[in-house]
C-alpha angles and dihedrals in degrees: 000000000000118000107258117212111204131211124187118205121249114258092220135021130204119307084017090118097066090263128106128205096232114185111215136179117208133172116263085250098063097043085051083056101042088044091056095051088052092057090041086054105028085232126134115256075238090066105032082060101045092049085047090060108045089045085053100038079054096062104023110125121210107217125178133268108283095024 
């Protein structure tokens, strides 16, 4: 009998658990910023970030073009 090697599947692959990996460039400024509330919070820059958007997707307004 030839020796078997077994592999079982993953049972998730990447961004599986609800998270993306997002790339971003921001000015030096804004990471500073975004540094210093991190420390003031003991929060990740991670964190601090993540919390940032979803309070602003929550009260962006979309207006029209020329407004």
């Amino acid at each position: 009998m030839k020796p078997e090697i077994r592999i079982s599947k993953k049972s998730a692959i990447k961004g599986e658990d609800g998270h993306k990996v997002v790339s971003v460039r921001m000015k030096d400024e804004t990471i500073a910023r975004l540094d210093k509330l991190s420390v003031q919070t003991n929060r990740s820059r991670n964190e601090i970030i993540n919390m940032l958007l979803e309070s602003a997707l929550d009260i962006v307004t979309v207006v029209p073009e020329g407004e």
